[in-house]
KEPAZA-200555 format. One record per residue (C-alpha): residue in one letter; residue number from 1; x, y, z. Coordinates in Angstrom, 1 decimal. Each point is the difference from the previous one (the first is absolute). Example, Ala and Ser with C-alpha at 12.3 -4.5 7.8 and 13.67 -1.06 7.14 Angstrom:
   residu   num       px       py       pz
        A     1     12.3     -4.5      7.8
        S     2      1.4      3.4     -0.7
***
This chain:
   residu   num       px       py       pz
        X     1    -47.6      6.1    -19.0
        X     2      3.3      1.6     -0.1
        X     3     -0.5      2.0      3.4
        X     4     -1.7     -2.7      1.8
        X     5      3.0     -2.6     -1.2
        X     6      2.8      3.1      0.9
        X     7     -1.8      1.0      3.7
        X     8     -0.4     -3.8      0.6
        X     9      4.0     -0.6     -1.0
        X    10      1.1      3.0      2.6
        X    11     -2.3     -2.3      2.9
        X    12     -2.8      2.0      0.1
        X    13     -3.4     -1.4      0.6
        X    14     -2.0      1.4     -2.8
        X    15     -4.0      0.2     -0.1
        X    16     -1.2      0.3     -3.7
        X    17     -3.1      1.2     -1.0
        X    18     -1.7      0.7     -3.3
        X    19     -3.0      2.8     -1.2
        X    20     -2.4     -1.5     -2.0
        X    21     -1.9     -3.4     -0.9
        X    22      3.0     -1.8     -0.9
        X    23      0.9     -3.9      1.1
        X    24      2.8     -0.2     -1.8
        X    25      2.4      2.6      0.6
        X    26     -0.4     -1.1      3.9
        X    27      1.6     -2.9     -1.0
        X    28      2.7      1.1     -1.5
        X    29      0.5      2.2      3.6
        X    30      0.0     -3.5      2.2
        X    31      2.8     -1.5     -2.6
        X    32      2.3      3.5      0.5
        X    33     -0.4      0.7      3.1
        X    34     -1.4     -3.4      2.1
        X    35     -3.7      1.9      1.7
        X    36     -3.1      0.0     -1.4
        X    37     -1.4      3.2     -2.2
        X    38     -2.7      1.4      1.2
        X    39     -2.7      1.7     -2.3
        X    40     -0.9      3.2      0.4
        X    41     -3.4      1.2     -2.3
        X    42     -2.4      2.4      1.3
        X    43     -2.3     -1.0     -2.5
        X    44     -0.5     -3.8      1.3
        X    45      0.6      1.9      4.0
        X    46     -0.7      2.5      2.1
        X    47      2.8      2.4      1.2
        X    48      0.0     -0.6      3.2
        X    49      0.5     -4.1     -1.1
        X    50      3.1      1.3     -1.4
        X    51      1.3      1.9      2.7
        X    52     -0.5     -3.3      2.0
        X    53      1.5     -2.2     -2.6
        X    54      3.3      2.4     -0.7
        X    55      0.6      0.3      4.2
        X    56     -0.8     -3.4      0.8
        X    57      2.5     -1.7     -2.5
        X    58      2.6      2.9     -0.1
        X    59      0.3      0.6      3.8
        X    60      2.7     -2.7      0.1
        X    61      2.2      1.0     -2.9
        X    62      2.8      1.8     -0.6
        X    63     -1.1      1.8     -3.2
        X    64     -3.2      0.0     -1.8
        X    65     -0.3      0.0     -4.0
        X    66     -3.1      0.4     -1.6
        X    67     -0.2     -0.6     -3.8
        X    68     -2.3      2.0     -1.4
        X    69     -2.4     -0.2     -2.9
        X    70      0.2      1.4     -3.9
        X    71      1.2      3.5      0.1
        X    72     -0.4      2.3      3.1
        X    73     -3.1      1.1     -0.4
        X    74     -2.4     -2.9     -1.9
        X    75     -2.7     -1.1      1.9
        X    76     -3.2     -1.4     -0.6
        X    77     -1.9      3.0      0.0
        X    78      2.9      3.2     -1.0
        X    79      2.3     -0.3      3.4
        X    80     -2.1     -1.9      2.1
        X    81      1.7     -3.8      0.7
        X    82      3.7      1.6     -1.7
        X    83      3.0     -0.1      1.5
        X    84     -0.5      3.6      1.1
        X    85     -2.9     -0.8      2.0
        X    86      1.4     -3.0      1.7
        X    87      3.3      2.4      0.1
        X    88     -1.6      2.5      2.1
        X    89     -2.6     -1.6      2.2
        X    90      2.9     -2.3      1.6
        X    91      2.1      3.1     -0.2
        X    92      2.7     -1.9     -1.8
        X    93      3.2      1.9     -1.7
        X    94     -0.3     -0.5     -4.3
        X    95      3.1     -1.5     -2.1
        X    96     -1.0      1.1     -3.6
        X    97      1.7     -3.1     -2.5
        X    98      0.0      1.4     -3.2
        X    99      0.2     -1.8     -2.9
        X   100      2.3      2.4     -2.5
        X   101      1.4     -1.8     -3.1
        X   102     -1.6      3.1     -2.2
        X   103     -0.3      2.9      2.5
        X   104      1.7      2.8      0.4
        X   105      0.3      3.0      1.7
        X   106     -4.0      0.7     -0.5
        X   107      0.4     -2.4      3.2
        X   108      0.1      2.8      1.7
        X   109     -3.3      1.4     -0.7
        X   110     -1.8     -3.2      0.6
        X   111      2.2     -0.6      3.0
        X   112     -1.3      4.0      1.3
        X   113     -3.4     -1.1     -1.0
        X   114     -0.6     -3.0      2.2
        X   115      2.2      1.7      3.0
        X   116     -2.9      2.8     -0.1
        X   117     -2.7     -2.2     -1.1
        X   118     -0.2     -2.2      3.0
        X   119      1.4      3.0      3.3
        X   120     -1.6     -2.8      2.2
        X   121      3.0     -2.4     -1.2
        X   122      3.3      0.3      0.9
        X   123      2.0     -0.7     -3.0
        X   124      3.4     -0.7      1.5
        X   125      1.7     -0.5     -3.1
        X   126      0.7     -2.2     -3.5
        X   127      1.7     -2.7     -1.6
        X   128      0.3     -0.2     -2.9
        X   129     -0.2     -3.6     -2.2
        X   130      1.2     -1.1     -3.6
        X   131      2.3      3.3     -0.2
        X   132      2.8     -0.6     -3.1
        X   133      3.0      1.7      1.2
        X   134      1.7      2.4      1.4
        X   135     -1.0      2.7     -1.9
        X   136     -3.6     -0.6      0.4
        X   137      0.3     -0.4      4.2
        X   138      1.1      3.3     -0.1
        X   139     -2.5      1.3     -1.5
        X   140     -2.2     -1.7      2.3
        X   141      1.4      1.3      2.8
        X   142      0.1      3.4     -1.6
        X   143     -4.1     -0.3      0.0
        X   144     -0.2     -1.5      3.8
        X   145      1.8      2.7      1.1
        X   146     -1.8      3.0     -1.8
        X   147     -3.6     -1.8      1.2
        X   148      1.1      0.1      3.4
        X   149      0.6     -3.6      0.3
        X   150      2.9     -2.2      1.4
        X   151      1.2     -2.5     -2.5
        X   152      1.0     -3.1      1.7
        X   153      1.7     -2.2     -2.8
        X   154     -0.4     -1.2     -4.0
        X   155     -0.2     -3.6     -0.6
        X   156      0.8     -0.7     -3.8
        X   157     -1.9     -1.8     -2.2
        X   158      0.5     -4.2      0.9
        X   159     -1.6     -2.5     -2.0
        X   160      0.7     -2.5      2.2
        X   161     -2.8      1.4      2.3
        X   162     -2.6     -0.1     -2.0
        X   163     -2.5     -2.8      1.3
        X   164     -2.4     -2.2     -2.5
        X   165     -3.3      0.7     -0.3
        X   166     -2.8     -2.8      0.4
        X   167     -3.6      1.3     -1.8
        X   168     -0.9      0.6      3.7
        X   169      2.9      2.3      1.5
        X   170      3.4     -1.0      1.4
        X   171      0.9     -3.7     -0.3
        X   172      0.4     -1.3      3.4
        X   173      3.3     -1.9     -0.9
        X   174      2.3     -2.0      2.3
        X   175      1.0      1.1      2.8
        X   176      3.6     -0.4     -1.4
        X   177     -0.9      2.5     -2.7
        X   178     -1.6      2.6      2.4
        X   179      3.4     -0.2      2.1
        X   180      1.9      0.8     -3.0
        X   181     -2.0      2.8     -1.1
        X   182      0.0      1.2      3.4
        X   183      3.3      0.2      0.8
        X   184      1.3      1.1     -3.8
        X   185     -2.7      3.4      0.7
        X   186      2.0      0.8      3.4
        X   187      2.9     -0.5     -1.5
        X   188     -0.6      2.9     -2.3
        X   189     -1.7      2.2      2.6
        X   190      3.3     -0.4      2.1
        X   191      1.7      1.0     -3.0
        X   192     -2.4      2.9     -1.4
        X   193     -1.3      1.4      3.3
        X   194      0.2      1.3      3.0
        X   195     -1.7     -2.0      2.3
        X   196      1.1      1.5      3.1
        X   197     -1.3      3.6     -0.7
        X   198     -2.6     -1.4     -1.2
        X   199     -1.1     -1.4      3.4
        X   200      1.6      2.6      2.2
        X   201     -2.6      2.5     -1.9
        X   202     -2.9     -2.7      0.6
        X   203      0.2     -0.6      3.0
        X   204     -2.3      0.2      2.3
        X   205     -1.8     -1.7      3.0
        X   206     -1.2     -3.5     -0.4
        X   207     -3.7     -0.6     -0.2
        X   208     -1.3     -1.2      3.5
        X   209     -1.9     -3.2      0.5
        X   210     -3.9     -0.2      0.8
        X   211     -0.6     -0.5      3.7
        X   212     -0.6     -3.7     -0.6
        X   213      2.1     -0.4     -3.0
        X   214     -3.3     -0.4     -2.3
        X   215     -0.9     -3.7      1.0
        X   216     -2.1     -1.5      2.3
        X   217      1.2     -1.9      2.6
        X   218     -2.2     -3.2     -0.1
        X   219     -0.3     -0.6     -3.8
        X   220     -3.5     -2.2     -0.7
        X   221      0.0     -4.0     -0.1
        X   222     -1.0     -0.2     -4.0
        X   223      2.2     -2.3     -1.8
        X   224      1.0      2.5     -3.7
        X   225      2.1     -2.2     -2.6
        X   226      1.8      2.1     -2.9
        X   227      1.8     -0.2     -2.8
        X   228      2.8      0.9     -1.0
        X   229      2.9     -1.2     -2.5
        X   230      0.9      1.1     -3.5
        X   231     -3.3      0.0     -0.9
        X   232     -1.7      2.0      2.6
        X   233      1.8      2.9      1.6
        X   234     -1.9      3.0     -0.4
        X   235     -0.8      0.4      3.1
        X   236     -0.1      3.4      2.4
        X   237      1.7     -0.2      3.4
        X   238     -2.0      1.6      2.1
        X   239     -3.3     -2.6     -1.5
        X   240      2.1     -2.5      1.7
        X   241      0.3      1.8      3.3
        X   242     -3.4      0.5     -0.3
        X   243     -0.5     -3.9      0.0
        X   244      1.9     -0.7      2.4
        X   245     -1.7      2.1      2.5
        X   246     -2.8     -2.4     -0.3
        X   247      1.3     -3.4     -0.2
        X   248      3.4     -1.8     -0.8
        X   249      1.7      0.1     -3.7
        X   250      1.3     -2.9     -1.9
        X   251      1.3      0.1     -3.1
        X   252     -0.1     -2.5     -2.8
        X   253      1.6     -0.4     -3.2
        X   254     -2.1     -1.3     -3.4
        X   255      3.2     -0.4     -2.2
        X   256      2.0     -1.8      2.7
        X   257     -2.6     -3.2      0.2
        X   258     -1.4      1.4      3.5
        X   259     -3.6     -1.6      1.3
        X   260     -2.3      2.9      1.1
        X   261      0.6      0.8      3.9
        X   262     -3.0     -0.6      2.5
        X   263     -1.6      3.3     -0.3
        X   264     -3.3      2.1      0.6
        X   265      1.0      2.4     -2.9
        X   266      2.2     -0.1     -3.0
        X   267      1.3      3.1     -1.3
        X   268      1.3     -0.4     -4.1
        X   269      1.6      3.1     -0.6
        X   270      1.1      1.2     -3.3
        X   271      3.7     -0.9     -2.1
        X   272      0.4     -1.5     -3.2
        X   273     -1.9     -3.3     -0.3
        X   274      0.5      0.3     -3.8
        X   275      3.3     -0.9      0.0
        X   276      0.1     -3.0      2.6
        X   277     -3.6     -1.4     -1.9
        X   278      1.3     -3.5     -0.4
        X   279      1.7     -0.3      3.5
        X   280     -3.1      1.2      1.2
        X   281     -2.1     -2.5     -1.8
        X   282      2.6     -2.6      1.3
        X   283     -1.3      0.1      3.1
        X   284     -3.5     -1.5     -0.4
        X   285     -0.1     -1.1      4.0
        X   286      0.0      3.7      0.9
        X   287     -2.0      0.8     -2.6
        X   288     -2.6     -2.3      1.5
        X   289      0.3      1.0      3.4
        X   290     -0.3      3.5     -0.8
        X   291     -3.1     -0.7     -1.8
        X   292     -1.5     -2.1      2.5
        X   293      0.8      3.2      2.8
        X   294     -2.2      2.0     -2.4
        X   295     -2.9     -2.2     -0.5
        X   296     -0.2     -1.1      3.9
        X   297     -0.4      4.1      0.7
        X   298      3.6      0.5      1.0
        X   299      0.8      4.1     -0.2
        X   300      2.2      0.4     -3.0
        X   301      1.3      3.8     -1.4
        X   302      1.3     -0.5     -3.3
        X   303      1.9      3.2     -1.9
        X   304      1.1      0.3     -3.6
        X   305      2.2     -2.8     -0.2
        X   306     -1.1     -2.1      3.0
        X   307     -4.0      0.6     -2.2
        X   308      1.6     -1.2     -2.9
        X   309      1.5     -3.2      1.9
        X   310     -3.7     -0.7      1.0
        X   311     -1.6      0.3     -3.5
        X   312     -0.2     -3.0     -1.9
        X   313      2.8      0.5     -2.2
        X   314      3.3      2.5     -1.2
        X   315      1.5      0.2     -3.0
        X   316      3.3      1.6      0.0
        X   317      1.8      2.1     -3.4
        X   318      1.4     -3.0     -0.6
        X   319     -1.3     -3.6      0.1
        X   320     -3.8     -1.1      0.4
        X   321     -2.6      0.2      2.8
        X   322      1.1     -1.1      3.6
        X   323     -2.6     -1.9      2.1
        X   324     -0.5      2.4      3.5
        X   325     -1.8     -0.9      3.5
        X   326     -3.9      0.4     -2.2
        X   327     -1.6      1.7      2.9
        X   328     -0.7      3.1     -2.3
        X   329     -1.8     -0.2     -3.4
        X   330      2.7      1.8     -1.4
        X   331      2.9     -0.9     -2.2
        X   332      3.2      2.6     -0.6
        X   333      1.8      0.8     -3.2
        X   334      2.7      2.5     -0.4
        X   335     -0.8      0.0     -3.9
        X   336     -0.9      3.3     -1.4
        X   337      0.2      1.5      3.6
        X   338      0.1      3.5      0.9
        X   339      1.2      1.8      2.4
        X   340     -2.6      0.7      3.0
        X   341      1.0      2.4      2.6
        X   342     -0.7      2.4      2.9
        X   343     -1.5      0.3      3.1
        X   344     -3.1     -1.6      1.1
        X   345     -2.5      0.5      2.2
        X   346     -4.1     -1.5      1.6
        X   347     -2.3      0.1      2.1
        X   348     -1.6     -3.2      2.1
        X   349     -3.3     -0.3      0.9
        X   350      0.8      1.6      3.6
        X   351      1.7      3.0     -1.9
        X   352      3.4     -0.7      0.7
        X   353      2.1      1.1     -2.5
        X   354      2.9     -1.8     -1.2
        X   355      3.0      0.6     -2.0
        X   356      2.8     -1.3     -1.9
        X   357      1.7      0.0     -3.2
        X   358     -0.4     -2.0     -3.6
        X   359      3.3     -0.8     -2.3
        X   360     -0.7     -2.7     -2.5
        X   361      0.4     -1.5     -3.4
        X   362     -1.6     -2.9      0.4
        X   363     -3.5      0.1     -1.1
        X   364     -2.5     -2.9      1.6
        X   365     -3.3     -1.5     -2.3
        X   366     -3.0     -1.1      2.3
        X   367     -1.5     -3.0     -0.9
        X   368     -3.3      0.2      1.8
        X   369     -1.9      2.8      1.3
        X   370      1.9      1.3      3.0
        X   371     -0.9      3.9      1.3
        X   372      2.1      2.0      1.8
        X   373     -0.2      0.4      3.1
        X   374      0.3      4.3     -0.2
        X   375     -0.1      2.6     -1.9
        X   376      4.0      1.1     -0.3
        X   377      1.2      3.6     -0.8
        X   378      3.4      1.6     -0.7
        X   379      1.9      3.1      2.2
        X   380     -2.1      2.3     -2.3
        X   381     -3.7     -1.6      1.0
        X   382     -0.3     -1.7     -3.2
        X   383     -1.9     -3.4     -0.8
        X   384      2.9     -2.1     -1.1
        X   385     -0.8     -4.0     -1.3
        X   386      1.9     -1.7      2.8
        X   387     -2.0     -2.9      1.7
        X   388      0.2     -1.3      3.4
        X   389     -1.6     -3.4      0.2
        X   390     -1.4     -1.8      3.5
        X   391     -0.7     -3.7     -0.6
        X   392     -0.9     -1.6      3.6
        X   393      3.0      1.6      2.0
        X   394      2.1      0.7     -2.6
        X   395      0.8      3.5     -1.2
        X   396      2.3      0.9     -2.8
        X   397      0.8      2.2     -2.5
        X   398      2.7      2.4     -2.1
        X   399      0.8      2.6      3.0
        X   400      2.4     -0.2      2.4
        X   401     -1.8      0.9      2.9
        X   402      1.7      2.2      3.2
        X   403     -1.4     -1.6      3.4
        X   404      2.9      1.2      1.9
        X   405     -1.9      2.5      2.4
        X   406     -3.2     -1.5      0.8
        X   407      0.2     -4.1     -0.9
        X   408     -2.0     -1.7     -2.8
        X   409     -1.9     -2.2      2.5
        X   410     -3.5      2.0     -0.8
        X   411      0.0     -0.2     -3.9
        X   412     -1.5     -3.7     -0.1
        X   413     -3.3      1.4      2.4
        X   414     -0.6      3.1     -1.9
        X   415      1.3     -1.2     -3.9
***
């Protein structure tokens, strides 16, 4: 955030991006930086879907950041889907931020061992995070320099900067609250680092645009209704794209009191229905109208959240059950939840496969017999308990689905 914020302060125009599954970092990247994050997972897409996604959106910036994923190397199977990967198929210099409130100079080892671990990524240097004092940067610096590696800056430890957790990732707080932390981080990274060496030893040509610029140039006539407030904002750019290549996008907003928009599909994506359960229920016309779409054969996608929101009930950590839309025979509790996570992936009846990704506490009780729809399996080929339920035109389920490169038009014929 603190780059983003600091490149967007000196009038640049600033394309972020971000390795891995994750909707809610992204959002973080709009607040600091005012453009949309793009997702970059070679799990949920191919490579040459990424090479399309990172020219198209970064041919008209000034400086592209891509936030990577967990350390440099974790993927989903060894380095496959890290950093690294992503690192070297878009041919993209690596900052190394390394967290060092205990470390010392046996940084240097583990600095040498990912500089020769990875030749294919060019490592252009560190900066170092949570560092104590003065006595400890130079100690840092000392093990930069002897593992061949330019040490750009320390930032100290700040507990200002530390962001509250929700049980599902990063709060998405106010947009007050992201500006703060936003500008407080590039306030220390003008203080702590050296931000212009750091992009004179980056730089490099800008990523070139697709020969149409990735869209079509007549997008379809379908009518595709979304929503998205507080309550439903997990949502992957480049789905949206998708959609509108094939009809117009409105969105809607459940908290705010909104009716549902004339539409041919409604697309409920995933956020945290849990915690807006009564404003939700509140809004019994919507409610109705989105049950009504459903049982006239309207085309619904429903994911995590958005599934829960059509079950017949929530119940929240606090507070009882929460009357939902009742189009699913389902009803949500985040009681004695667990954690549920990792990526997905099934097959339809034409053999597509699709892909996406499952983060959840929230577990869901079905109150009649209702069979999934596929069989779903994780990155490593195993049988995992995740449902995806068709009822008329309705699909829905836990994963976050990635229809960014192909469209999601097919999965009600072949599902």
């Amino acid at each position: 955030m603190g780059i983003l914020r600091l490149l967007h302060a000196r009038g640049l125009a600033v394309q972020p991006f971000k390795c891995g599954p994750d909707y809610i970092d992204t959002q973080f990247h709009r607040a600091a930086c005012g453009r949309q994050s793009i997702n970059l997972d070679t799990w949920l897409a191919s490579e040459s879907h990424l090479r399309e996604l990172y020219g198209r959106y970064g041919a008209d910036a000034d400086a592209c950041v891509v936030e990577g994923v967990m350390g440099l190397c974790d993927g989903f199977d060894r380095i496959k889907g890290s950093s690294a990967e992503i690192a070297g198929l878009l041919g993209i210099p690596v900052i190394l931020v390394v967290a060092a409130p205990s470390l010392g100079y046996t940084l240097a080892a583990l600095l040498h061992g990912l500089k020769s671990f990875c030749p294919q990524v060019n490592i252009a240097g560190v900066v170092f995070n949570k560092v104590s004092g003065a006595t400890h940067e130079a100690l840092l610096h000392s093990a930069c320099e002897d593992a061949g590696l330019r040490c750009y800056g320390c930032l100290p430890r700040c507990a200002e900067m530390e962001i509250p957790s929700r049980h599902l990732g990063l709060t998405l707080a106010s947009r007050e609250a992201m500006d703060a932390w936003a500008d407080r981080a590039a306030g220390l990274l003008r203080e702590g680092v050296d931000i212009d060496r750091l992009l004179a030893d980056v730089a490099l040509e800008g990523p070139k645009a697709p020969g149409n610029g990735g869209r079509n140039a007549t997008p379809g006539n379908l009518k595709i209704a979304v929503a998205r407030d507080e309550a439903f904002n997990f949502i992957y750019a480049s789905n949206i794209d998708s959609l509108s290549k094939v009809g117009q996008v409105s969105y809607f907003s459940p908290l705010a009191g909104d009716d549902l928009p004339q539409a041919d599909m409604l697309y409920l994506p995933g956020g945290y229905p849990e915690l807006y359960a009564p404003q939700l229920a509140a809004n019994k016309t919507l409610r109705k109208q989105i049950r009504d779409f459903a049982g006239a054969g309207g085309r619904i996608f429903a994911e995590c959240g958005g599934m829960i929101y059509l079950g017949q009930s929530i119940e929240g950590i606090e507070g009882g059950p929460q009357v939902m839309c009742g189009v699913l025979p389902i009803k949500a509790t985040m009681q004695g939840a667990r954690l549920h996570l990792g990526y997905r992936r099934f097959a339809d009846r034409a053999g597509r496969e699709w892909r996406g990704h499952e983060f959840h506490y929230s577990k869901v009780e079905e109150l009649a017999a209702i069979i999934s729809a596929a069989k779903l399996y994780n990155a490593r080929g195993e049988a995992v308990e995740t449902p995806i339920y068709r009822y008329r035109n309705v699909i829905a389920g836990y994963t976050h689905l990635y229809w960014g490169a192909s469209g999601i038009q097919s999965l009600w014929d072949n599902l």
